[in-house]
N, C-alpha and C positions, 0 to 999 in steps of 0.2 A: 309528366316528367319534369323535375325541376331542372333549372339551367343556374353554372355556379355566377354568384352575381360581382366576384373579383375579376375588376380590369384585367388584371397581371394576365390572369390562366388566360383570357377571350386573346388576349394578344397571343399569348403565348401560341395557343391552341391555331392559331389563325399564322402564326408565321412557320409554323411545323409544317401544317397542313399545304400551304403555297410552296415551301420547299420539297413539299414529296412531288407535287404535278408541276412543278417546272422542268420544262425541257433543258437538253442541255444547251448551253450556251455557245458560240461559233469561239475560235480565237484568233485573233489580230495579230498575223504574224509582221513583226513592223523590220523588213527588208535590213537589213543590216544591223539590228539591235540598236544601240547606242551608237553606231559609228553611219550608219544612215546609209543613203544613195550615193554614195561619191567614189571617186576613180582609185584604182590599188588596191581593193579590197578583194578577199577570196569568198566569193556570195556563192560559189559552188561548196564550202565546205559551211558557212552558213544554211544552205538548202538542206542538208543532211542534216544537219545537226536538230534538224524541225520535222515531226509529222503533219501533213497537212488534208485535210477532207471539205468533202466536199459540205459546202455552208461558212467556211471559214473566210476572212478576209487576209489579202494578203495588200499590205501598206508602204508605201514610197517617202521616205522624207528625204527631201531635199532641197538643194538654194531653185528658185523656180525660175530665177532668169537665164540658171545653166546650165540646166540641164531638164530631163523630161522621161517620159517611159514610154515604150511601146511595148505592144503582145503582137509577136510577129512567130511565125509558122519557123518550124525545124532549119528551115534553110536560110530565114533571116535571122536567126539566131546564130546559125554555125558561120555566116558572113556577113554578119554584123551590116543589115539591109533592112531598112525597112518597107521595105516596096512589098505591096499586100500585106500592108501590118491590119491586126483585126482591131486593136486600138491602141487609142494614143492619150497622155494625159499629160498637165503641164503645170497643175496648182503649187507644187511642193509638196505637198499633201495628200495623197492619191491613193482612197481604200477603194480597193478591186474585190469583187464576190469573187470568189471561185465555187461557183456553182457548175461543176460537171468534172466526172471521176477522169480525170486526163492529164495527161504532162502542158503545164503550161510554158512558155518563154516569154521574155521580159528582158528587153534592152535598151538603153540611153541611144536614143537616136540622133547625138546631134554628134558624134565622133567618137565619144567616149566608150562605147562597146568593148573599140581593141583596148583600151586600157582597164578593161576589167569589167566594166559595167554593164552587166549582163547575168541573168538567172534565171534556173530552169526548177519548175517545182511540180513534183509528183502526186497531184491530187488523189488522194484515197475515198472509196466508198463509204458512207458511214454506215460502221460496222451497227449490226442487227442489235435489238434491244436484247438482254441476258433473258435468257429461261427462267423463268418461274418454276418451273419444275427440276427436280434431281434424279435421276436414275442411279438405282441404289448397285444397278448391277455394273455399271462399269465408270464407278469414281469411287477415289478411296472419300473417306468419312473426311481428309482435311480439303479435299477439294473441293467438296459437298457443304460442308459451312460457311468456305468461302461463297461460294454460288449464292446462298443462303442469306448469308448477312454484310458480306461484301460489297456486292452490288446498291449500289446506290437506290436505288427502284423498289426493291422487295426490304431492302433494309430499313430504309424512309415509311414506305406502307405497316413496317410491324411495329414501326413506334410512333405512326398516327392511333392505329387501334389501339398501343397500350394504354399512350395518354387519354384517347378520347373514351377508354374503360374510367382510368382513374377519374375525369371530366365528370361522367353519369355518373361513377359511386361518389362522388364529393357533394353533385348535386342532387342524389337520392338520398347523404345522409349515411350513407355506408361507410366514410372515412370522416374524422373529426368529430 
């Protein structure tokens, strides 16, 4: 079987191919967007505004001489204590895994809590891979193509194989 001998398509073929098998990626929820770690802010309506699962990291910036984070339990949260905090960080800079489906809390433990600085965030399971399969008996036809060509997974896989068809007829001579 001949293989086509253009750079272009090997690249091509090679970054299609890596973008179907890459997993998906975590996301960096960075604590107060643009306005950061610091006191007055409503980081409760920030937490909503965000879905969060688990793999993801959740990020702290702020001045580090002034402030700090702790992960401290339901009731160091609702009284701003950090006594049996599970941790503490102090860089400015401070990405956290959130590795496990649970409500976490996060509060500035050097005063600032009652002034605001404080966040509670509802870690999600990560939801199952889509079906490959469609049941013809109970999805209408437009929910069924979404499934289909929608999803990231199956949709990537039908156009590794389309390409890597055209790939073999270009280099058997079939096209051009």
């Amino acid at each position: 079987m001949a293989t086509p001998s253009n750079p272009i398509i090997l690249l091509l073929l090679f970054v299609l191919a890596a973008a179907a098998m890459s997993p998906a990626t975590a996301t960096d929820h960075i604590v107060g967007a643009n306005r950061g770690w610091n006191p007055g802010i409503n980081y409760t309506l920030w937490a909503n505004n965000n879905t969060f699962y688990v793999g993801d990291l959740i990020s702290f910036r702020y001045q580090k001489n002034q402030y700090n984070v702790f992960e401290v339990n339901r009731t160091g949260y609702d009284n701003c204590t950090t006594e049996g905090a599970i941790g503490n960080w102090s860089s400015g800079k401070d990405f956290i895994l959130l590795n496990k489906a649970k409500r976490y809390f996060f509060i500035c433990g050097n005063g600032q809590c009652f002034n605001g600085m404080k966040v509670s965030v509802l870690v999600h399971p990560l939801p199952p891979p889509p079906s490959a399969s469609v049941s013809a008996g109970n999805s209408s036809s437009a929910s069924a193509d979404h499934r289909v060509l929608g999803n990231g997974s199956l949709g990537s896989r039908v156009l590794v194989a389309l390409v890597g068809s055209v790939w073999i007829g270009i280099g058997s001579g079939w096209f051009f």
